[in-house]
N, C-alpha and C positions, 0 to 999 in steps of 0.2 A: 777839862779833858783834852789831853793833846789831839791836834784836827792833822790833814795831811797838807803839806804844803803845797799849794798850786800853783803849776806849770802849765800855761793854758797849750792845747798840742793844736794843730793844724786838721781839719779834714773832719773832725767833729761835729754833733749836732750839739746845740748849744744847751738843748735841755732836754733830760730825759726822763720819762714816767715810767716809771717802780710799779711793777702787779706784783703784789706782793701775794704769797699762796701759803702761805706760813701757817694758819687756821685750818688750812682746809688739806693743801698737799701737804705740808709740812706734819699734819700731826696724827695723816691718816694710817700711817704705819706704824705710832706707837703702840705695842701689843695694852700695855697698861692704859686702861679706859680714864678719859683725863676730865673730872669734872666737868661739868658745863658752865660751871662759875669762872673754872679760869680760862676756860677757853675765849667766854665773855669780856672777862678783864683784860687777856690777849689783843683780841681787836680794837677796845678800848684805846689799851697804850699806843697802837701800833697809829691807831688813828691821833692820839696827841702827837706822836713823834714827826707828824707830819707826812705821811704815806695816806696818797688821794685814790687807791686805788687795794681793798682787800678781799681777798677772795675768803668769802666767811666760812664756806660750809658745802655740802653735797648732799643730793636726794636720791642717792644710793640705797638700795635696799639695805637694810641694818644686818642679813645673813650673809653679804657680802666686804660688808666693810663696818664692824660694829664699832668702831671708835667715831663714825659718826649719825648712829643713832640716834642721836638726841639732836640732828639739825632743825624741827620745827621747836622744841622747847629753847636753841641756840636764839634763833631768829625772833623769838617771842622777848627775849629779853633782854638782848644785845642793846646798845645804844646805839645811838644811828648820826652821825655827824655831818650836820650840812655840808654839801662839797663833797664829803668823802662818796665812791660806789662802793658798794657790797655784792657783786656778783655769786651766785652759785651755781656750782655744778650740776646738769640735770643728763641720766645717762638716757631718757627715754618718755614716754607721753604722762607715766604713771609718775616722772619726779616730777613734770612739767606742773602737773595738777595740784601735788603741792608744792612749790615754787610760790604760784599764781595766789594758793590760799593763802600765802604768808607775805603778798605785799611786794616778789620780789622785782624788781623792776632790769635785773641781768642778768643773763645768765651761759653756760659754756656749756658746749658737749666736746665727746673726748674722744675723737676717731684714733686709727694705725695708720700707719704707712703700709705694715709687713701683715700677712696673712696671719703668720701664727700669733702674733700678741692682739690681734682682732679675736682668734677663738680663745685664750687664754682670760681677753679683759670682758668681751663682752660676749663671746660664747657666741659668735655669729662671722663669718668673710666678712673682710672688707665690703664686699657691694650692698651684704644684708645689713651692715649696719651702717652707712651710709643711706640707706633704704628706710631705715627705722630712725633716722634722724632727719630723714626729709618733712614729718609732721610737726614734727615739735619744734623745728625752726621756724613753717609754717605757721601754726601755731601762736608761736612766740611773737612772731613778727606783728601778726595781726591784732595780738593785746599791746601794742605800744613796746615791747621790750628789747634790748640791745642783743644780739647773742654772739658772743665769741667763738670761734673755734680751736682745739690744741688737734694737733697731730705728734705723733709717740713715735717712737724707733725711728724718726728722722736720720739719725746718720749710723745705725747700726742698732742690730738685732740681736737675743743671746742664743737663739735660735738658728735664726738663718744667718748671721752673719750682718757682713756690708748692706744699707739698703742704697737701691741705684737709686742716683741722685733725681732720674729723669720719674720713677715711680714716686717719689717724696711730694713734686710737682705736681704728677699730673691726680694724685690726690688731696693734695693741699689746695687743687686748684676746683674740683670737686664741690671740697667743705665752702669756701668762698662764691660757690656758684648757687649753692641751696639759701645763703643769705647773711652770710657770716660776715660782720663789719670789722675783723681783724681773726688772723690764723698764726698760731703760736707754734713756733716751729720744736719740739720739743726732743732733746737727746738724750733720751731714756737712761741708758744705760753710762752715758757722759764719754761714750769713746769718739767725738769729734773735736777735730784739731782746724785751727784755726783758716788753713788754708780750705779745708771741706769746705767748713761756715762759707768761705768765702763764695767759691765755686756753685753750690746750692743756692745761697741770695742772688748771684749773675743768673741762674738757671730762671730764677721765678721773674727774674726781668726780662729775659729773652721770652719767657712765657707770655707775659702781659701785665704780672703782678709787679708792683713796685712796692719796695721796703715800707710805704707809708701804712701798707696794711698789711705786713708782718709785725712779728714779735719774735723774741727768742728765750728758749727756757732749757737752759743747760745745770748738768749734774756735773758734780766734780770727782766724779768716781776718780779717774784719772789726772787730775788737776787741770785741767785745761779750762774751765769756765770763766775764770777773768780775761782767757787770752781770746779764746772763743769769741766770749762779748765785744770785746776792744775793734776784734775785725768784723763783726756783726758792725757795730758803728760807726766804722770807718763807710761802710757799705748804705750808710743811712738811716739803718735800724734805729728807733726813737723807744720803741715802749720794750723791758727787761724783764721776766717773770721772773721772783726772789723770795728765798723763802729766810725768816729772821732765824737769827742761829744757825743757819744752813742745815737744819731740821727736815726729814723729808724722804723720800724714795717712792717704792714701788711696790704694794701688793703682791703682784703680779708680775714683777723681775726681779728676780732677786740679786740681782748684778747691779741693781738700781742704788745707789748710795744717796747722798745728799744732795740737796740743791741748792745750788750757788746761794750764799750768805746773801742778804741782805747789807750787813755791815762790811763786809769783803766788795761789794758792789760800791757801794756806798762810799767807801774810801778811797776806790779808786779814780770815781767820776766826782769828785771834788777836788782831788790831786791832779785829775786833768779841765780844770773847769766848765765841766759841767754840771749845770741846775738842776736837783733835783725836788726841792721842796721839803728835805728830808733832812731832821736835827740828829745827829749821829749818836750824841751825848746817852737822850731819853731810849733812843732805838736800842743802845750798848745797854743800858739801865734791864729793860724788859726783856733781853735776850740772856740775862744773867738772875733774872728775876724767872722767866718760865724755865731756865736748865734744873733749878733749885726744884721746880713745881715737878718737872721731871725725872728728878732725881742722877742728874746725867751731867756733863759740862759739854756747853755748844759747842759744834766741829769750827765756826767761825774763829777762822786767827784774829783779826779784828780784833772779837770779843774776848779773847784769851789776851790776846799782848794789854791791851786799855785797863780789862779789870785788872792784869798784875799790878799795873801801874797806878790805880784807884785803889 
């Protein structure tokens, strides 16, 4: 399978780790209920292909998001690959408690930036639900477990509009203060352009935060997510959330499109040498293997130019 040719660029980190969300955000918008077998086999592959790092599943009430309903029968049967994490989503005490029942050892909650996608996703302000995530971090913490933070409508709202860079902060700095060992800066709706990315990461350093404990998780509604990332990078940013097939959106925005490919990612940070641990080949394989299971063809050009070519 033809690879990208590498040009090593300047200003780089030299290797970066892949969150891959592709199980969990990626498949949580399919209206068609996706087995639990392949969902299983999903994680599976994604874990042969080399990705140290998969977000399985969420403990979302099943009247909110039924495609993933079946996250404890997921977790029961899933295969677990030394090295690999398996992180899930808990929006609150009651997912925390089954998290805990199923062994899991990480997990994420899913704050806003903007007032209205807080009552939209979690039906509560900003401060209530930041309020209601202060236990189950607590919590977490105190049973040994890692927890991540994501923040949403980071660089724009479908609602409100623009969100100000200095509010993305000063609640991103919030999530990080409750006990969060990395915050995933997340562009919901995918309307940020490279130079924002830019101007928001200098924000969270003049704040106190350094890139070592961000992450970034962009949509390509608009095409901007590889260029997004490249300046996220340049900036220091190490860990990328990526979903395979570029599979994925938003319940809850419906402006929300896909998330930046994994193999669109992937191609591009071997064409600039960077390490990612990640075989492009198998990763191409099972994003053409679940489109089939989907009935769909992946939005991944990647996966579109490679398969013609196989």
């Amino acid at each position: 399978m033809r690879e990208p040719y590498t040009v090593k660029a300047e200003g780089l980190p030299d290797e970066v780790t892949i969150y891959e969300v592709g199980p969990r955000d990626g498949l949580q918008n399919e209206r068609a209920v996706v087995p639990v077998e392949v969902k299983a086999e999903l994680i599976s592959r994604l874990a042969a292909a080399g990705l140290s790092v998969i977000e399985a599943t969420s403990f979302v009430h099943p009247k909110w998001v039924p495609q993933l309903a079946d996250a404890e029968k997921l977790l029961a049967s899933m295969e677990r690959v030394p090295g690999v994490r398996y992180p899930v989503l808990v929006p609150n005490e009651r997912g925390l408690d089954r998290a805990l029942a199923h062994g899991v050892t990480e997990i994420a909650i899913f704050g806003s930036a903007t007032e209205s996608f807080a009552r939209r996703n979690l039906n509560r302000t900003v401060d209530e639900s930041l309020a209601m995530f202060e236990p189950v971090v607590t919590r977490a913490l105190a049973e040994g477990l890692r927890v991540r933070g994501y923040l949403s409508m980071c660089f724009g709202d479908p609602w409100e509009g623009p969100t100000a860079i200095e509010r993305v902060v000063e609640i991103g700095g919030r999530l990080l203060e409750l006990g969060c060992y990395e915050l995933s800066l997340g562009d919901t709706i995918g309307v940020g352009t490279p130079g924002h990315v830019t101007a928001l990461l200098r924000a969270f350093g003049t704040a106190g935060i350094g890139t070592s404990r961000l992450a970034v998780h962009f949509h390509d509604t608009y095409g901007q997510a590889l260029a997004n990332t490249l300046a996220a990078l340049r900036e220091g940013v190490t860990v990328v959330d990526s979903s395979a097939g570029g599979i994925g959106g938003c319940p809850y925005a419906m402006s929300a499109t896909g998330n930046l490919a994994t193999e669109d990612l992937v191609w591009m940070l071997h064409g600039l040498g960077v390490r990612t641990g990640v075989s492009l080949e198998p990763l191409v394989e099972t994003s053409v293997w679940l489109a089939s299971r989907l009935g769909r063809p992946p939005t991944s050009r990647v996966v579109q130019a490679l398969a013609k070519e196989n």
